[in-house]
C-alpha positions as CSV (number, residue, x, y, z in Angstrom):
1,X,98.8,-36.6,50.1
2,X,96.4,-36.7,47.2
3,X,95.2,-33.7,46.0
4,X,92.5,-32.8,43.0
5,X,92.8,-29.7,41.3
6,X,89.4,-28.2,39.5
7,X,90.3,-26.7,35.9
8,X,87.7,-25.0,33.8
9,X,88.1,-24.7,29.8
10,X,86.6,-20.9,28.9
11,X,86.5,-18.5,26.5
12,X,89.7,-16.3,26.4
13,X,88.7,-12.9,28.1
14,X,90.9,-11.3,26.3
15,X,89.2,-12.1,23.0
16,X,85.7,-11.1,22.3
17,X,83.1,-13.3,23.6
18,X,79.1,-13.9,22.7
19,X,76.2,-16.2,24.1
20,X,74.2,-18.7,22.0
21,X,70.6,-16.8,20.6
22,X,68.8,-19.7,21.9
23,X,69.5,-20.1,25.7
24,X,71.9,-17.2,26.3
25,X,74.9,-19.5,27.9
26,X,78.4,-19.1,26.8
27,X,78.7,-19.7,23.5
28,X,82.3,-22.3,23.4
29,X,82.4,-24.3,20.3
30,X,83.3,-21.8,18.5
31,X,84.9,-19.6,20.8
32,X,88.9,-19.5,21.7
33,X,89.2,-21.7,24.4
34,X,92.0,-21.8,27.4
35,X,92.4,-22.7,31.1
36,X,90.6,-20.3,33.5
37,X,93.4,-18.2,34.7
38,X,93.1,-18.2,38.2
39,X,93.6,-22.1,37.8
40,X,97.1,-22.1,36.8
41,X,97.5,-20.8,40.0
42,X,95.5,-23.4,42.1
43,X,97.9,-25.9,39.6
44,X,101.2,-24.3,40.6
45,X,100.0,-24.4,44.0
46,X,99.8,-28.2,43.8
47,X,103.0,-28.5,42.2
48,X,104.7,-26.8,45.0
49,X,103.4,-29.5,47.1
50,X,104.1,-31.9,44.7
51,X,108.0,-30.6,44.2
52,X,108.4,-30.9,48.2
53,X,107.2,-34.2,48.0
54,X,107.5,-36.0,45.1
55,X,106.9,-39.7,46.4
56,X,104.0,-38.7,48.8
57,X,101.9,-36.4,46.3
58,X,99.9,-37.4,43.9
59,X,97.8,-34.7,41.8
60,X,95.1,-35.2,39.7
61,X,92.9,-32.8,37.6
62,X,89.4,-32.8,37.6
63,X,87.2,-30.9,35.0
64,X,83.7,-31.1,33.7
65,X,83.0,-29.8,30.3
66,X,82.9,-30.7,26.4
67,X,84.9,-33.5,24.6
68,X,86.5,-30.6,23.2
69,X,88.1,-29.6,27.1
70,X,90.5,-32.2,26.5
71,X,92.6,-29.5,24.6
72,X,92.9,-27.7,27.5
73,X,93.5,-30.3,30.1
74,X,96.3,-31.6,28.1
75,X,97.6,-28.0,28.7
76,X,97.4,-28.4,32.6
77,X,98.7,-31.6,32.8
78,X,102.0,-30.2,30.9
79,X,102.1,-28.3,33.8
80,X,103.2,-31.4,36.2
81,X,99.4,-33.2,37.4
82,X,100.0,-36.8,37.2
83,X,96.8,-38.1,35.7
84,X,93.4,-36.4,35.1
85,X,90.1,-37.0,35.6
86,X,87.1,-35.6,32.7
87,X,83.6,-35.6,33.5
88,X,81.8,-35.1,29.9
89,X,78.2,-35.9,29.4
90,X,76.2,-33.1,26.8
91,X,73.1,-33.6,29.7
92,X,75.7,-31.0,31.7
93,X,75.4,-27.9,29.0
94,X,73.2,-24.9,30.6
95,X,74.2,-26.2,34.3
96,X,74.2,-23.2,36.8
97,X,76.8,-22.8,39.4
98,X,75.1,-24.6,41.9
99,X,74.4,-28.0,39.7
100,X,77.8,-27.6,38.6
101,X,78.9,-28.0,42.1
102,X,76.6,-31.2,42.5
103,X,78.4,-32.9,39.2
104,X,81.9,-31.8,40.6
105,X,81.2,-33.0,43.8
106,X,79.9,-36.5,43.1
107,X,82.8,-36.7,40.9
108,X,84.6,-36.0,44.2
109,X,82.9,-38.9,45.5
110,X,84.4,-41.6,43.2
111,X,87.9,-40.2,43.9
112,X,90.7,-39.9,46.6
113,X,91.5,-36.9,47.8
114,X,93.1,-35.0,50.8
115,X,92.6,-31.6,49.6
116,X,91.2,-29.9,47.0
117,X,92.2,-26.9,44.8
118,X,90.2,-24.6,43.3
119,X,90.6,-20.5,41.7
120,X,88.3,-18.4,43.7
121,X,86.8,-17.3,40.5
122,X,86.4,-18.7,36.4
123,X,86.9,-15.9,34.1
124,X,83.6,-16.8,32.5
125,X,81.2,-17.0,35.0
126,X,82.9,-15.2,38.0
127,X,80.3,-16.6,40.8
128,X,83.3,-17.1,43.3
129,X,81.5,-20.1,45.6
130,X,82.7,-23.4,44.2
131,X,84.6,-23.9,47.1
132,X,82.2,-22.9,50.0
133,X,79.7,-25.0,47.6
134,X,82.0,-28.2,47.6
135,X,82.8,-27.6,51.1
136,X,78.5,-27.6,52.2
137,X,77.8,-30.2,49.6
138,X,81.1,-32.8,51.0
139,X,80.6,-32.0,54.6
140,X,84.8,-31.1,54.7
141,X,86.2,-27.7,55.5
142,X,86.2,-24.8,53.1
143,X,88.5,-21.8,53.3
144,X,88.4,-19.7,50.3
145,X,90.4,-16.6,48.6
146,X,93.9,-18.1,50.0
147,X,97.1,-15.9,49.1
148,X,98.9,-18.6,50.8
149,X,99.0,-22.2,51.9
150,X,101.2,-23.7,54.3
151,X,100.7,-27.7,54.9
152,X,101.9,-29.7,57.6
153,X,100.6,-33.3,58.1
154,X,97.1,-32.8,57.5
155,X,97.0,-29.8,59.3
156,X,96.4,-26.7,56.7
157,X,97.0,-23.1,57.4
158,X,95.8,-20.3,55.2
159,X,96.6,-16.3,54.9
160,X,93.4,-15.0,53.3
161,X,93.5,-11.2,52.0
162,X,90.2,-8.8,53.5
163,X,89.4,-5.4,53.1
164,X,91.4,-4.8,56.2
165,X,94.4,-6.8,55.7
166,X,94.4,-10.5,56.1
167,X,93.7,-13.1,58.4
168,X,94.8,-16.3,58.9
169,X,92.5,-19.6,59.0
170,X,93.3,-23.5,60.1
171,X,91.6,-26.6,59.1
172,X,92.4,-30.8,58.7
173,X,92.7,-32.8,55.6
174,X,90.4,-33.2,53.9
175,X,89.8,-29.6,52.8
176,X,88.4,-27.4,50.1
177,X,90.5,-24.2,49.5
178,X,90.0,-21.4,46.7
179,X,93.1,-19.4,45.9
180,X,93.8,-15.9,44.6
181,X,96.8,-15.3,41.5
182,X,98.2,-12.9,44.4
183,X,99.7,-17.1,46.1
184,X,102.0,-17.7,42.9
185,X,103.4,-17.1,39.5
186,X,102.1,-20.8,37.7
187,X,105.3,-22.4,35.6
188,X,105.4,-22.5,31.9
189,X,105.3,-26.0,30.9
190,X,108.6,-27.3,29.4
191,X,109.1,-28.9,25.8
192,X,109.4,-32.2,28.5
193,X,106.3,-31.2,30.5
194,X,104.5,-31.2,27.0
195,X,105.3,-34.4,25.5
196,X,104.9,-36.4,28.9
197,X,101.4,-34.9,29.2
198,X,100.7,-36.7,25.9
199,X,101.1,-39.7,27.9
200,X,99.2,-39.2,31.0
201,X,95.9,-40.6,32.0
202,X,92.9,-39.1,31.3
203,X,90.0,-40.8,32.2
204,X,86.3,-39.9,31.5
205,X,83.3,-40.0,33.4
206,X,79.8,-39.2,32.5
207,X,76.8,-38.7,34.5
208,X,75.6,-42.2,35.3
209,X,79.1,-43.0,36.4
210,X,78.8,-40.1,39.2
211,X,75.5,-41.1,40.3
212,X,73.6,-38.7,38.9
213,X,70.7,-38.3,36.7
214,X,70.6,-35.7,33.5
215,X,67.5,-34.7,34.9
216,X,69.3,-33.3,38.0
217,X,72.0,-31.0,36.2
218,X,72.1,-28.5,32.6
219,X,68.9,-26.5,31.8
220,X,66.6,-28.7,33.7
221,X,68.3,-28.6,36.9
222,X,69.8,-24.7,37.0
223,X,68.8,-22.7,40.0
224,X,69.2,-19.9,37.9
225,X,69.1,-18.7,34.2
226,X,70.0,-15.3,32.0
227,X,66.3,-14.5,30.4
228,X,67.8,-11.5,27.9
229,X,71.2,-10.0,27.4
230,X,72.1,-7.0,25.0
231,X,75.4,-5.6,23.4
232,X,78.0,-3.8,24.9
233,X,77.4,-0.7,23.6
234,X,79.7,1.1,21.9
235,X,81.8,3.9,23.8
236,X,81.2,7.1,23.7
237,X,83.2,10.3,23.4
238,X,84.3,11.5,27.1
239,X,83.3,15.2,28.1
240,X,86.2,17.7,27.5
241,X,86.2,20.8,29.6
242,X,88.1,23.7,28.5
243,X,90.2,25.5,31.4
244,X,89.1,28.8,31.1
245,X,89.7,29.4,34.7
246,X,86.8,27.5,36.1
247,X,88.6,23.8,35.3
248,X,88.9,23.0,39.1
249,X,85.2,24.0,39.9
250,X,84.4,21.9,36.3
251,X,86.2,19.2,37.9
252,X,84.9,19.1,41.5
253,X,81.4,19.3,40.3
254,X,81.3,16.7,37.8
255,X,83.0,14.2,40.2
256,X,80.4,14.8,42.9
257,X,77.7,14.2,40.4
258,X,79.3,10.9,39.7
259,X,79.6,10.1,43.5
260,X,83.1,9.8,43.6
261,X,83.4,12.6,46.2
């Protein structure tokens, strides 16, 4: 089985972040960088796969971003992937969601694969519809928000958590499938893990190689685009009631007006 897992280089959101004055995207250059959480997890989910079968899975990474993702992709691969695959091209910077999908998916085009892995969310942008975007734009099945994955032959089977509980979905190779942190803890990578990652492939691809046309992707090609953005502001003191023997009513009320009762 072959299997291509999507990484992301973002900001680290637990640092503070800031978009460019210019065109209000993500500023990155000189931001702290690191892998979007959620894809360690679609990583350790490959590895499992990979562990179970260590002559009949291959994994590669696949990410589109800066010269500068490299750093983190280095990272992931310490993590077990086999080789890597980097789409970099600076026609890419601004891209929207949906033209991001486009790049990733003609990238997709040049490969092998049997399944792909995805998080359900980046920590940056948080849109949540890579995979049911990948799934539309490859014409191969897309089941998204796994909290588990069970393969057997090509045949995949996926628990997926609802507001009710969870439910449980089938599909055939190939497949697109998002996954939730709540499927796995991801490994740490081993001092061996980081020198062999030194070592692994990485090759890069820009937009002519995909087949596509800067004209079709960043800025120029975004379906959608942040026109003005402001400052956290700062927090403010919270309101302190006194219990004089009215606390409860004190209470009651301002929890209504907030509409949490």
């Amino acid at each position: 089985m072959k299997i291509v897992v999507l990484t992301k280089q973002v900001p680290d959101s637990g640092l503070d972040r800031s978009l460019s004055a210019d065109d209000f995207t993500v500023e990155r250059a000189s931001a702290s960088n690191v892998i979007s959480e959620l894809d360690e997890n679609a990583i350790e989910a490959a590895m499992v796969l990979a562990d179970a079968d260590p002559s009949g899975v291959e994994v590669t990474l696949l990410t589109v971003g800066p010269d500068h993702a490299l750093e983190t992709i280095r990272k992931a691969l310490s993590m077990g992937p086999h080789k890597a695959v980097h789409v970099q091209d600076d026609a890419i910077a601004g891209s929207c969601a949906v033209t991001t999908s486009a790049v990733i998916a003609a990238a997709l085009g040049k490969l092998e694969y049997d399944l792909v892995l995805c998080a359900a969310e980046s920590t940056d942008g948080g849109v949540g519809g890579m995979a049911q975007m990948l799934g539309a734009r490859l014409g191969v099945a897309a089941m998204s928000g796994a909290r588990k994955l069970t393969v057997d032959g090509n045949k995949l089977t996926v628990e997926r958590q609802t507001d009710d509980g969870y439910e449980t979905l089938t599909a055939t190779t190939p497949a697109v499938v998002s996954v939730w942190d709540s499927m796995n803890t991801p490994r740490y990578p081993s001092l061996k893990g980081i020198m062999a990652a030194k070592r692994k492939p990485v090759e890069t691809m820009s937009l002519s190689d995909v087949g596509l046309a800067p004209e079709q992707v960043g800025a120029a090609g975004a379906t959608s685009a942040v026109v003005s953005a402001e400052p956290r502001p700062a927090r403010s003191a919270g309101q302190k009631v006194v219990d004089e023997g009215e606390g409860g009513a004190q209470l009651a009320q301002f929890l209504a007006s907030e509409k949490f009762v």
